[in-house]
Every structure is written in C-alpha cells, then in structure tokens.
GUTI-937123 format. One record per residue (C-alpha): z, x, y. Coordinates in nm, 4 decimals. Example, Ala and Ser with C-alpha at 12.3 -4.5 7.8 and 13.67 -1.06 7.14 Angstrom:
GUTI-937123
       up     east    north
   0.7800   1.2300  -0.4500
   0.7140   1.3670  -0.1060
end
This chain:
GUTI-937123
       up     east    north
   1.4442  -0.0692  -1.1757
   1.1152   0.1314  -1.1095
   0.7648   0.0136  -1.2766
   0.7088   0.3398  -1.4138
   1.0820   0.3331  -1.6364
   1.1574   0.2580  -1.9846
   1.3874  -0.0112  -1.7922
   1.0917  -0.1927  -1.6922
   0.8512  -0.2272  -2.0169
   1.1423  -0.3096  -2.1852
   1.2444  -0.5926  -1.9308
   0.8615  -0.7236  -1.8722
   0.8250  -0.7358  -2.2505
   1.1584  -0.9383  -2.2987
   1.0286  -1.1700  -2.0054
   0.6442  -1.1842  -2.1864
   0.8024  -1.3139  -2.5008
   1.0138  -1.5500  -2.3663
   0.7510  -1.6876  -2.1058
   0.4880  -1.8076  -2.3778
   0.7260  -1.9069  -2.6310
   0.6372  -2.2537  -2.7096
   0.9021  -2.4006  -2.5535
   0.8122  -2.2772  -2.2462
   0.5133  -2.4594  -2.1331
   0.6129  -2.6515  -1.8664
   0.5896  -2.5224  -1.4741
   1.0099  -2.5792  -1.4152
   1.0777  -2.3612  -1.7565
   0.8404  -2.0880  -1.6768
   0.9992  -2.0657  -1.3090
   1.3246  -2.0800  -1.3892
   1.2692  -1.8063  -1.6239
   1.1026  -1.5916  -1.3521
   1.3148  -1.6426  -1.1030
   1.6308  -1.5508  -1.3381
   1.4459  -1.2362  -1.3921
   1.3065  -1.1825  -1.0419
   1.7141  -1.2006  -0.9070
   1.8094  -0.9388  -1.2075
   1.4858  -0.7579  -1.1477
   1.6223  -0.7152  -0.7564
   2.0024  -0.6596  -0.8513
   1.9046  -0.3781  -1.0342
   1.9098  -0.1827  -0.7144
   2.1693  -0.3496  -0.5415
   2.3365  -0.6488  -0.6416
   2.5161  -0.7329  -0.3737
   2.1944  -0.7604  -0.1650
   2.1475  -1.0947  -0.3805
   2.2993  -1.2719  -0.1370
   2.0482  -1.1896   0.1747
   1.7268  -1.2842  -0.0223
   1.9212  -1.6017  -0.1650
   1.9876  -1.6870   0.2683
   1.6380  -1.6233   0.3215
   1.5141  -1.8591   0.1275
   1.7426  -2.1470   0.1387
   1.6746  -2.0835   0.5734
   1.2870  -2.1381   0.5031
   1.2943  -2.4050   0.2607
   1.5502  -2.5926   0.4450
   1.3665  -2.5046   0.7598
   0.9847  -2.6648   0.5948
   1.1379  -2.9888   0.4884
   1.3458  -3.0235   0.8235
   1.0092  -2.9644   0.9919
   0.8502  -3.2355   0.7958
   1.1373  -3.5023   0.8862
   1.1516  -3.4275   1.2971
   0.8766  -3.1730   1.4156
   1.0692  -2.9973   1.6793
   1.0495  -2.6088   1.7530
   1.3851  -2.5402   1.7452
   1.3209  -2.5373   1.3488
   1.0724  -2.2881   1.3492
   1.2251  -2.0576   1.5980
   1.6136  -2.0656   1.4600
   1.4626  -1.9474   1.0844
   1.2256  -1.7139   1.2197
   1.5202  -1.5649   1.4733
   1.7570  -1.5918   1.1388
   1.5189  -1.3734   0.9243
   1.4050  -1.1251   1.1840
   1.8090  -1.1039   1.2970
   1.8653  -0.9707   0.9238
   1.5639  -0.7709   0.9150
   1.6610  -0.6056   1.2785
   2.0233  -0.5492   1.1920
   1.9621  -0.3653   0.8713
   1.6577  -0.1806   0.9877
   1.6809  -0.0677   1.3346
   2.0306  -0.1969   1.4970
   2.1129   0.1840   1.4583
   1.7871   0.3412   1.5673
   1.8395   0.1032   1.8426
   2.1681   0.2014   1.9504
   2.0621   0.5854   1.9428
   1.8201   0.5485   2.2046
   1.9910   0.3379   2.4379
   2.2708   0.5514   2.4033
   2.0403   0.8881   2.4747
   1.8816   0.6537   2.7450
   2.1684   0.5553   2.8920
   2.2995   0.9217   2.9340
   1.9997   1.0513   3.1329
   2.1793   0.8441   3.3964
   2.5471   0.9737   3.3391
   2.6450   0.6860   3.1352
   2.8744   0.7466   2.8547
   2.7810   0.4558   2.5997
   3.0635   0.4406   2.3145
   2.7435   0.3041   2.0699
   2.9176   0.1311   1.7283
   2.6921   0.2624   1.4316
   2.6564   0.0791   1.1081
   2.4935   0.3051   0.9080
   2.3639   0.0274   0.6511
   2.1692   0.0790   0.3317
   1.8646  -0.0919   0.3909
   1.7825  -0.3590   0.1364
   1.5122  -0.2777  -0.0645
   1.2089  -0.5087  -0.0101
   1.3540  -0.6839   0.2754
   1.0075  -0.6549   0.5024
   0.7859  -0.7652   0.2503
   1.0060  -1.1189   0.1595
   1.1174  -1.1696   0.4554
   0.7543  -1.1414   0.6279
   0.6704  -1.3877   0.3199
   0.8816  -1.6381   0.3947
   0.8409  -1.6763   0.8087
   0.4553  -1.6968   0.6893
   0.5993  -2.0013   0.4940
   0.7707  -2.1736   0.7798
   0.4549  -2.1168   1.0151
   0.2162  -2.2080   0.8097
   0.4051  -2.5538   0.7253
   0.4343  -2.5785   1.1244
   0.0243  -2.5364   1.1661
   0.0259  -2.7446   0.8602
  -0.1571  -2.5248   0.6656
   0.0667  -2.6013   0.3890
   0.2776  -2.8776   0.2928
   0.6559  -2.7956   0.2457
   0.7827  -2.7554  -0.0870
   1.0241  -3.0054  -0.2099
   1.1329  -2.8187  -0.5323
   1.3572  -2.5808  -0.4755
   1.3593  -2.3733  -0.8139
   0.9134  -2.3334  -0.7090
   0.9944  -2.2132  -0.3479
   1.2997  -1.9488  -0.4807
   1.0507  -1.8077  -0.7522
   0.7774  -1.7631  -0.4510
   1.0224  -1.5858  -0.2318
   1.1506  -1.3825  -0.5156
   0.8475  -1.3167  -0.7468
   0.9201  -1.0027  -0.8970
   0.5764  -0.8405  -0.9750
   0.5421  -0.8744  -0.5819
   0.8877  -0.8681  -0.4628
   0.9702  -0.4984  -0.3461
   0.7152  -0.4066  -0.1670
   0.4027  -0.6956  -0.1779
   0.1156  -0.7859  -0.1698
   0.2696  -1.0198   0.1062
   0.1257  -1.3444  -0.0207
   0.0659  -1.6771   0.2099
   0.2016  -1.9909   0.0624
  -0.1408  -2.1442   0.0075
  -0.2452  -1.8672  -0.2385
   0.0659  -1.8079  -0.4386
   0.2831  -2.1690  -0.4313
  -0.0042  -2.3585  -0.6288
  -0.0107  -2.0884  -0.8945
   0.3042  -2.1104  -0.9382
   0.3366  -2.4421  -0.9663
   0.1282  -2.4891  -1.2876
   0.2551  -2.4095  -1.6211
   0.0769  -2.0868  -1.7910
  -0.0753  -2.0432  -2.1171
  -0.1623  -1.6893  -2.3172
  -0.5090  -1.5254  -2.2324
  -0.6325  -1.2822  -2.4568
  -0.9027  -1.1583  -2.1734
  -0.6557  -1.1855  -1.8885
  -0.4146  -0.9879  -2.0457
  -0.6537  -0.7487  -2.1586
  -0.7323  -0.7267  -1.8048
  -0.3617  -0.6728  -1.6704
  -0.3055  -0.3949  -1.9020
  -0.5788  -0.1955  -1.7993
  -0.4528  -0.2747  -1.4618
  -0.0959  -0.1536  -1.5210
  -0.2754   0.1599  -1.6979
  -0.4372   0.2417  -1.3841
  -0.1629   0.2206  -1.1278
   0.0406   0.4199  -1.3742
  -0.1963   0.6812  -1.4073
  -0.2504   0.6912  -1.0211
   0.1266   0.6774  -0.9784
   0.2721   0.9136  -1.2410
  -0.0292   1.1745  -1.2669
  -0.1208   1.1915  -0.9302
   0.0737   1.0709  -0.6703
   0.3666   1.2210  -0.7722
   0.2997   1.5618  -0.8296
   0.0813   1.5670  -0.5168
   0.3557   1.4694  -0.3585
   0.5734   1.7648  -0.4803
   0.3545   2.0174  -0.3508
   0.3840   1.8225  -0.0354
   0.7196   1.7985   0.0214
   0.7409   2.2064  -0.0709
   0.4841   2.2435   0.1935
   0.6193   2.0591   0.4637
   0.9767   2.1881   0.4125
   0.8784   2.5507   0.3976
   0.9437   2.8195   0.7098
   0.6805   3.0282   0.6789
   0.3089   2.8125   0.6173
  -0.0564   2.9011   0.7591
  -0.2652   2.6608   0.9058
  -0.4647   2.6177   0.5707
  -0.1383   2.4657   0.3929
  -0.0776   2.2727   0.6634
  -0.4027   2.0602   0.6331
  -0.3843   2.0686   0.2916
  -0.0295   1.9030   0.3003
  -0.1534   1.6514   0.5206
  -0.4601   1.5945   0.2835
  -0.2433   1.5524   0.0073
  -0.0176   1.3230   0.1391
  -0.2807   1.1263   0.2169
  -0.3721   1.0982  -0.1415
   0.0016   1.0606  -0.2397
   0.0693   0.7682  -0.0085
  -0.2790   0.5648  -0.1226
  -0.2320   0.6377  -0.5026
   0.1410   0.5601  -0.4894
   0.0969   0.2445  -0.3164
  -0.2048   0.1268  -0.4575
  -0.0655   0.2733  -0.8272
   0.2177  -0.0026  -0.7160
  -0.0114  -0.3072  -0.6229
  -0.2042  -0.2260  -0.9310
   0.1040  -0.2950  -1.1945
   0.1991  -0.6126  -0.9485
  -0.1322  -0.7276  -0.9879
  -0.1091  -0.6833  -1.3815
   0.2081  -0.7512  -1.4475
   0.1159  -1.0990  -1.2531
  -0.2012  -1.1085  -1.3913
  -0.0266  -1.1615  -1.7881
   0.1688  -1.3883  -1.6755
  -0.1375  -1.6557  -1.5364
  -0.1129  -1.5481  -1.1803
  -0.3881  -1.3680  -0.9183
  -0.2355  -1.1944  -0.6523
  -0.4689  -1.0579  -0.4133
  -0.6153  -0.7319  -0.3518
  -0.4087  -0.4879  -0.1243
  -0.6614  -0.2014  -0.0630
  -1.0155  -0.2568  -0.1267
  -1.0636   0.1323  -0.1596
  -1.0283   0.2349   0.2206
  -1.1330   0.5562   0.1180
  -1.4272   0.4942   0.1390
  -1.4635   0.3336   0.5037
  -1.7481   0.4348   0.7496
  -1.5408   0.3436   1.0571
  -1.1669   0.3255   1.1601
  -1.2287  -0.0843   1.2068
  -1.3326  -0.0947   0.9093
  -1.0536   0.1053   0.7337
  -0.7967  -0.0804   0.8154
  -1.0021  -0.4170   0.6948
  -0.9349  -0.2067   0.3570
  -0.5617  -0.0940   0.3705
  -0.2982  -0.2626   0.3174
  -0.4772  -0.5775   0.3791
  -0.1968  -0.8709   0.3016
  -0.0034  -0.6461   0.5691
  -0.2466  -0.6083   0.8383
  -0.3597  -1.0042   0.7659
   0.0123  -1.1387   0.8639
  -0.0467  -0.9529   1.1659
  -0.3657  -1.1295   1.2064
  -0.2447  -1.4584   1.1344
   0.0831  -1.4414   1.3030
   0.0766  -1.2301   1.5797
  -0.2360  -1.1418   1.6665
  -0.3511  -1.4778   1.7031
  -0.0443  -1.6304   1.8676
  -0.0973  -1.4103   2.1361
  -0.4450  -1.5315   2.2363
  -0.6370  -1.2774   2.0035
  -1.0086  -1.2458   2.1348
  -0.9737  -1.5655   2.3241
  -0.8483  -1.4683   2.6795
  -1.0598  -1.1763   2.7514
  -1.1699  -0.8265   2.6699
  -0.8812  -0.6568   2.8153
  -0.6321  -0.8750   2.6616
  -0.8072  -0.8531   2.2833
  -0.7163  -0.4953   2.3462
  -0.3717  -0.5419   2.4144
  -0.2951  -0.7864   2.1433
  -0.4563  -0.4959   1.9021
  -0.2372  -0.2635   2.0556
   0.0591  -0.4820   2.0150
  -0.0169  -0.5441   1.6459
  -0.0412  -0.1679   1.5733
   0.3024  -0.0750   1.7593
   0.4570  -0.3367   1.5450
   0.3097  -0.2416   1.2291
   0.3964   0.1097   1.3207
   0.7362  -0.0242   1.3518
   0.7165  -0.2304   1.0741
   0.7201   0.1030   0.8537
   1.0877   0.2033   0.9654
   1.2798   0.2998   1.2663
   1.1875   0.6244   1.3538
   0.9349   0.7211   1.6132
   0.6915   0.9253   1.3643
   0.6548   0.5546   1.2634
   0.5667   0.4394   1.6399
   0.3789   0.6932   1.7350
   0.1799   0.6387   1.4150
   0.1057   0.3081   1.5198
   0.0437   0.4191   1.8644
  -0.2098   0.6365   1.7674
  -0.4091   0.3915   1.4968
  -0.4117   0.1328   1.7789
  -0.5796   0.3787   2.0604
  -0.8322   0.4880   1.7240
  -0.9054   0.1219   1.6383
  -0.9611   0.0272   2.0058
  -1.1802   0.3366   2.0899
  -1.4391   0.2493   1.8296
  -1.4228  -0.1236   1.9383
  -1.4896  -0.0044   2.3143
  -1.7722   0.2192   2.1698
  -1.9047  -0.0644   1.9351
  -1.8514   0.1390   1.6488
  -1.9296  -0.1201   1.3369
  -1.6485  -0.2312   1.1405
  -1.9498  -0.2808   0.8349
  -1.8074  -0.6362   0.7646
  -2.1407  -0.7469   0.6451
  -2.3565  -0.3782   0.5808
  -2.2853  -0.4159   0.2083
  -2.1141  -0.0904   0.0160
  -2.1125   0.2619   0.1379
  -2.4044   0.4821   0.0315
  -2.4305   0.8805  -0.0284
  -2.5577   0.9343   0.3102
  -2.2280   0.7666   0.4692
  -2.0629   1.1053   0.3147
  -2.0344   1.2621   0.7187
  -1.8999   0.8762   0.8466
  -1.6656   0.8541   0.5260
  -1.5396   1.2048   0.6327
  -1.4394   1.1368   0.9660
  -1.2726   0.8272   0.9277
  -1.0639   1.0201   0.6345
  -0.9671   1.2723   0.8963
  -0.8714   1.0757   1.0956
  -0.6342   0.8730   0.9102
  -0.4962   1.2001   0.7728
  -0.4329   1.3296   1.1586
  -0.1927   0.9945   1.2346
  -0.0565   1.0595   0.8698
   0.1326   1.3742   1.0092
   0.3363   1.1818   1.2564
   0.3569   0.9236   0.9776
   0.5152   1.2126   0.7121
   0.7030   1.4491   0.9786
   0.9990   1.3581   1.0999
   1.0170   1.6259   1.3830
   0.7738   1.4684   1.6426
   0.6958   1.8005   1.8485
   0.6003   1.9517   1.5289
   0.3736   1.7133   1.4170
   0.1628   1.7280   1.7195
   0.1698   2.1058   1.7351
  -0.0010   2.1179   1.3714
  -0.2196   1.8476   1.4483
  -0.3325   2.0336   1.7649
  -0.2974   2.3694   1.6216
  -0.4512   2.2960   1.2335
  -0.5123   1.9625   1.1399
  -0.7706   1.8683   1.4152
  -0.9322   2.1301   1.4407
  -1.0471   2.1973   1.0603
  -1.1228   1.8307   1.0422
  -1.3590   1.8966   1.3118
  -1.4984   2.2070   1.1652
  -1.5551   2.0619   0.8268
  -1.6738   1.7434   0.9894
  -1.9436   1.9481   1.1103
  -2.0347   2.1142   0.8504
  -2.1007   1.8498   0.6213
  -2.3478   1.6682   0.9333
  -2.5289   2.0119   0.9933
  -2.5234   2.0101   0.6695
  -2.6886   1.6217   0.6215
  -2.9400   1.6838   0.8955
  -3.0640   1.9975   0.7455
  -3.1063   1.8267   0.4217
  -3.2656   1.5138   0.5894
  -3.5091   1.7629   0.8149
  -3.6186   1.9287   0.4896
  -3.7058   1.6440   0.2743
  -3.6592   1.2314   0.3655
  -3.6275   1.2053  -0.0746
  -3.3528   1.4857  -0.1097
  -3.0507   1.2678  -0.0456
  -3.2157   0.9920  -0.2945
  -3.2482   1.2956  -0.5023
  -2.8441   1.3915  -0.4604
  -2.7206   1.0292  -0.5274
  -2.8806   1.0519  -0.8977
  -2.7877   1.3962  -0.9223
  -2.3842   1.2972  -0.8170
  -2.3718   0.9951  -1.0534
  -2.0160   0.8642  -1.2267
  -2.1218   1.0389  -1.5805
  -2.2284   1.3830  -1.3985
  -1.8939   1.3884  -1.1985
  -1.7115   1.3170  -1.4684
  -1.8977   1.6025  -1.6792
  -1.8153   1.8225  -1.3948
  -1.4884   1.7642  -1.3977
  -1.4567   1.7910  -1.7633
  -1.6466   2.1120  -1.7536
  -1.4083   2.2108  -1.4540
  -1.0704   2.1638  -1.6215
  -1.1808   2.3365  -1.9569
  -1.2931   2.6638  -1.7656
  -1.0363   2.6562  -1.4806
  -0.7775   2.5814  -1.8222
  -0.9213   2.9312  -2.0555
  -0.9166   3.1139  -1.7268
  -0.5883   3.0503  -1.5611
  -0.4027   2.9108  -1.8561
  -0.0683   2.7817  -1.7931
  -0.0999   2.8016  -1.4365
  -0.3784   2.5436  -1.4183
  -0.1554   2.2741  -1.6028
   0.0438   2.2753  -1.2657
  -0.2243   2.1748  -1.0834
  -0.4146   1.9493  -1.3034
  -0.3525   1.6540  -1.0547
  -0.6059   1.7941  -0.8382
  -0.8833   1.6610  -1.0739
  -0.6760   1.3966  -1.1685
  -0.7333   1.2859  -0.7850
  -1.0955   1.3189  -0.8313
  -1.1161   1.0940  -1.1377
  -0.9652   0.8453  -0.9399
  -1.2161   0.8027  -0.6168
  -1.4755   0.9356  -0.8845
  -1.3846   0.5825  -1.0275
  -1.3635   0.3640  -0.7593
  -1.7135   0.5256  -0.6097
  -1.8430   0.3936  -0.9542
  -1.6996   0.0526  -0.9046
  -1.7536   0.0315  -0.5438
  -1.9873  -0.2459  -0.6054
  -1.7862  -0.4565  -0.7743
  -1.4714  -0.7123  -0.6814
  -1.2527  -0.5124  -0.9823
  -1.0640  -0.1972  -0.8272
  -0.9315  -0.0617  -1.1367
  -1.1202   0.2333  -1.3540
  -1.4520   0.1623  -1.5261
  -1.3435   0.1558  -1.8774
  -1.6588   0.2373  -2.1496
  -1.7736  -0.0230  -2.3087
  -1.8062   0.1176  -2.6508
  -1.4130   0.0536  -2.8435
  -1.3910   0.3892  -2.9440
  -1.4651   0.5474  -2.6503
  -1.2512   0.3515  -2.4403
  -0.9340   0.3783  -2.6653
  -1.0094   0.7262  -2.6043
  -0.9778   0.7154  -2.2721
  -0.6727   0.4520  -2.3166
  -0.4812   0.7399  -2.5108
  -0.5900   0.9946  -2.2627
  -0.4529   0.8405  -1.9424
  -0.1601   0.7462  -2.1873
  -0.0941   1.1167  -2.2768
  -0.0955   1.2360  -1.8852
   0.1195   0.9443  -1.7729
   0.3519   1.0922  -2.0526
   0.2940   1.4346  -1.9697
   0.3786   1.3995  -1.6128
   0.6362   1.1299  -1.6509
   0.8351   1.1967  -1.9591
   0.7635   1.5563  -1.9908
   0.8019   1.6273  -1.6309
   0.5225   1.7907  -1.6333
   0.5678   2.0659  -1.3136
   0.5455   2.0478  -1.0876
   0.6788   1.7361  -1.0787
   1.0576   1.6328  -0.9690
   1.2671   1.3657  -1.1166
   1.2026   1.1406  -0.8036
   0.9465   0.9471  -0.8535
   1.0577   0.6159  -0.6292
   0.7366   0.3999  -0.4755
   0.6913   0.5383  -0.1492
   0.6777   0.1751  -0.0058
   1.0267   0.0745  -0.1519
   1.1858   0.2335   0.1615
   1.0322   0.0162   0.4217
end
C-alpha cells in the first residue's frame, strides 16, 4: 500500500475515524488500534514478512527488560547479532557470496556458492535500525525499558514511519505514544497541508523527473549534456521522492497527536559538504552518530582516528543503501568529500544562521557535488559511472561553477549594493510571477509539448518554496494567508497531483513506488 493510492486515503481515513471516536481515548485503545493497522498497513506488501518484524520486536523488548533484571552484555550483543543476522541474510548474504565466489576464483578456486535469491522485506533497515537504537539506548540508560508490550509493538511498527523512517530514538517517539490523543483542529490543519506537499513533491515532480531519467540513463546513444542533466534530475527525483515521503509520515502522524522529526532540513541549500549531510537524511546519519560513530571513539582518540571513524560511518551508510557497490563506492566517495573539507576547515555553518543570496556559488558546489556521487549512487555499471563523471558530469559542474563565481565577483567589483539589490529583485512573489509568466508563454508557444515537461517548474516551485521558508522551523510550502487565495492554491496542487497521478499525465509511468522502499 503506497501513500500516494486510493488504498491509502481510504485506509488512513477508516483509521482517523476510528482513532477519535469517543471510545477511544485512552493510550492502550488508541495503540492497539494503530498497531492493528500498522501490521495490515505492512502485510499489504507481503504478509508473510509479518512474522520477521513481529521477531524483531519481541527480541528487543525481551532484550530491555532482561537488561533491566541482570545487566550483562550478552543481552545487548545476542539482539543486536539477532537483528543485524536478519538484516544481513536478506540484504547482502547473496551479494556476499558473489564476491567471495569471484574472489575466490582469481586464485583457481572453484566455490559451489548456495544463492538465496530472497525478496527483501520492505522496511526492514529502517525498523530494524529502530529497534537496536532501543536496546542501546536502554543499555546507556538513556531510556527506561518498556514494560507494556502492546506501546513497544506500536513503536516498532508505527505505520506513518514504518517503511522507510524517519528512524526515531525511543526517547522521542515512546512517550508520545504513550499518551492518549485528542482532535486538533490546528494540528490537523497542519498535517494536511503537510500530506499536500509531499504529494505534490512526490506525484508532480519526482516522478516524472524520474521518467526522463530512467529514459536517459537506459538509452545507447546520449551526449554529454543529457548525461548531466540525468544526473541533475535524479538528484531532484531522489530529494523530492524521499522528502515527498517524510512529509505524508510527518502528517499523517501529525493528525493523529504525534511529532516525528524532521528528515531533511532542505540540504539543498547547504554551503558546505559538512554541512549537507547535517541536512539529509538526518534521523539516518544521527544513528550513525549515536551508534557507531561514537562507539568507536568519535573525535576522542585523535585526529587521524576522527577521520577513520567518519570514513567508517560513510562505508556503512553507503552500504546501508543496498548491496551493490554503486552503493559503496557512493559512500566511499561522500566520506573522502566530508573529510576533505574537515582537513581544509571548510565550515559546516552549524551556527552562521540561514544561507543568503551571495552563498549562490557555495550552494552550487556543494549541489555538484552531491550530484557527482549520485551517479555511482543511480548506475549500476560502475566503469560507466566514472567515465561520465570524468567525461561530463565533472567537468560542466566545474564550468558552471565558474561561471556563476566570475560571475559574483564581477557583480561584487562593480557595485558592493548590487547583490542587496538582486536579493529584493529574486524575492518568493517575483519567482513565483516568473514562473507563472514562464509556464503561460512556454504553454501558447509549445502547446502540448510543454505539458510533458511541466515538472521542470514544478521543481522550481518547490526550492522556490523552501528558499521562502528557509527561515523558519516549518519545511512545507508557504501557504497565503488570505482563504481564498490559499484554497486556490489547495485546488491547484490538488489538480497536478491528479493530473500526474490519476491522469498519468506523460510522461509519467505507472511506477510510482518511494524510492526509499527498496532499501
């Protein structure tokens, strides 16, 4: 069952209804009645995978209240070698054997390798990563172990989060859960909107970008132009899809009384690698924080060993995405970025406040260079990936890169007010004119053919948005103020969700499956 199906609305609205009926208002009710739906919710895929996320959590809440009675490792260390076991066996026992097999034959050594070739559960990293975050944190105790069984299954299995995060720590999530919920007009005013956006960013722009990438990518004969392109727009696929994703979590949780936390903090619009990945996927990158990263010594045992551990964390994130080694090299690379700029003392702007117009060259270059590990990330042919990178991708990054400083220091040589003079010019209600004023002219002049690439503006409302908002804690649009207006623009992001979703609007396919769902 995807968020953006019929299936869906009509399952969250049966669950809404049922949730704040009045005989519903205790804690035990409410959970139950998640969790019910949170196991049909899952078996919608894949019933018989039922039975791995019901082991996973009776491992870690057997494993918290055994570490309560008689703190001994062996606790600890048997749940988290139960879960990752799981994890390893449907996610890389295969990839596994294939390389020790090819290994093994550099040498002359004929290795009979027994393949499972297992569907891989969907969801399994994120609840699984959720629930050895449990058991460690009620080890460090950080958390005290939950006692009720029906509170720790609904955490484990929490459907708005379930298939593919936020990955939520005990201490944020358990407590939420455990109090009983009441309607909120504002709060579920709030959730809509949110659902409204991750649709939109989903249906009308991930999606069809990520048509045109897949035509790209698979076709024989493409210059270096589409090739950077493609990489550009999967880019913007991969963020709006996933993002589009955390956004209906977030709302569909949000109804329902509960806050999950922010996965992307618009990354977009980072001045430095460091600080991009403080920005993307952050529940992800903070489990690696938390419980590997520190483990290992983090900072604490010298420069060269800070490195490492970094290093570490990004192979296993890398890995983390799937076995394949686009996925490690991916990681590879991020690490070697990440640890560059922290040799070079590049800032990771924790503290510098928001991003400004002149950051334009800085926001550039981190883009590009997230886009130059996505082609590893996207391609599963590894000596093709680094030919376009080395071929295409890197250099027009660097090319555009420095056109837009020349560009900047011209500008700044010229006149110090100019760029003070280009931020009023390039508000939110001038970009959004322009784009207006783009689509109706672009629309008269190329008529039907522009409808197939509408999502290319579509893209630009979106960071056109979140450059509005980037002040604020809210990462969803910036609705108008004035009703009518903003129902407006409610029926208009209504009418393209339809238009691309319903009406298959081309050139869109029918599979539209959540990027993230696969790892």
């Amino acid at each position: 069952m995807e968020f953006n199906s019929l299936g869906y609305v009509l399952f969250y609205a049966l669950v809404f209804v049922l949730y704040f009926a009045p005989f519903m208002r205790k804690p035990g009710r409410q959970n139950l009645l998640v969790l019910v739906a949170s196991y049909y919710f899952y078996a919608s895929w894949d019933w018989r995978f039922l039975g791995l996320i019901v082991l996973t959590t009776l491992s870690s809440y057997v494993t918290g209240i055994a570490i309560e009675r008689r703190r001994k490792k062996i606790f600890i260390v048997g749940n988290i070698v139960l879960n990752m076991g799981i994890l390893c066996v449907f996610k890389y026992f295969d990839f596994f054997g294939e390389n020790l097999t090819w290994f093994l034959r550099m040498f002359g050594w004929e290795v009979d390798w027994v393949f499972l070739n297992l569907l891989l559960p969907v969801g399994i990293s994120f609840y699984t990563f959720q629930a050895i975050g449990y058991t460690v944190d009620v080890w460090r105790k950080e958390v005290a172990p939950v006692h009720n069984p029906l509170l720790f299954a609904t955490f484990i299995a929490y459907f708005p989060q379930l298939v593919a995060g936020p990955i939520e720590k005990a201490s944020r999530l358990l407590p939420q859960l455990a109090e009983a919920h009441g309607w909120s007009y504002p709060r579920a005013v709030m959730g809509l909107r949110q659902i409204l956006w991750g649709m939109f960013k989903k249906v009308a722009v991930a999606d069809p970008c990520g048509t045109l990438v897949t035509t790209y990518y698979a076709g024989d004969d493409i210059g270096g132009l589409r090739i950077y392109i493609a990489a550009v727009l999967f880019a913007i696929q991969i963020y709006c899809d996933f993002s589009g994703y955390c956004d209906i979590a977030q709302g569909s949780a949000r109804i329902l009384g509960v806050e999950l936390m922010d996965n992307f903090k618009r990354p977009f619009f980072s001045r430095s690698f460091i600080e991009f990945w403080h920005r993307w996927h952050v529940s992800l990158m903070q489990w690696f924080t938390s419980y590997v990263y520190i483990p290992l010594g983090g900072s604490r045992k010298g420069t060269a060993r800070k490195y490492l551990n970094i290093m570490v964390v990004f192979l296993l994130s890398g890995l983390w995405h799937g076995a394949d080694w686009g996925f490690v090299i991916w990681g590879v690379y991020c690490g070697v970025v990440y640890v560059a700029e922290a040799i070079m003392q590049v800032p990771g702007h924790k503290s510098s406040g928001v991003p400004s117009f002149n950051d334009i060259p800085e926001l550039f270059l981190t883009f590009s260079l997230f886009v130059i590990g996505l082609v590893f990330f996207r391609l599963n042919d590894i000596e093709t990936a680094f030919m376009w990178n080395v071929k295409y991708v890197i250099p027009i990054s660097i090319a555009l890169y420095l056109m837009i400083r020349l560009t900047f220091v011209v500008i700044s040589r010229i006149t110090s007010t100019y760029i003070v003079s280009a931020e009023r010019l390039f508000t939110f209600k001038n970009v959004m004119y322009a784009i207006v004023f783009v689509s109706v002219v672009a629309a008269i002049a190329f008529g039907g053919r522009f409808w197939f690439h509408l999502y290319g503006l579509l893209a630009g409302v979106v960071f056109a948005c979140e450059w509005r908002t980037r002040r604020l804690p809210v990462t969803i649009a910036p609705f108008p103020k004035n009703r009518p207006v903003r129902f407006v623009v409610y029926f208009m992001f209504y009418m393209l969700i339809l238009a691309y979703g319903l009406f298959r609007l081309p050139p869109l396919y029918d599979d539209t499956q959540f990027i993230y769902f696969q790892f």
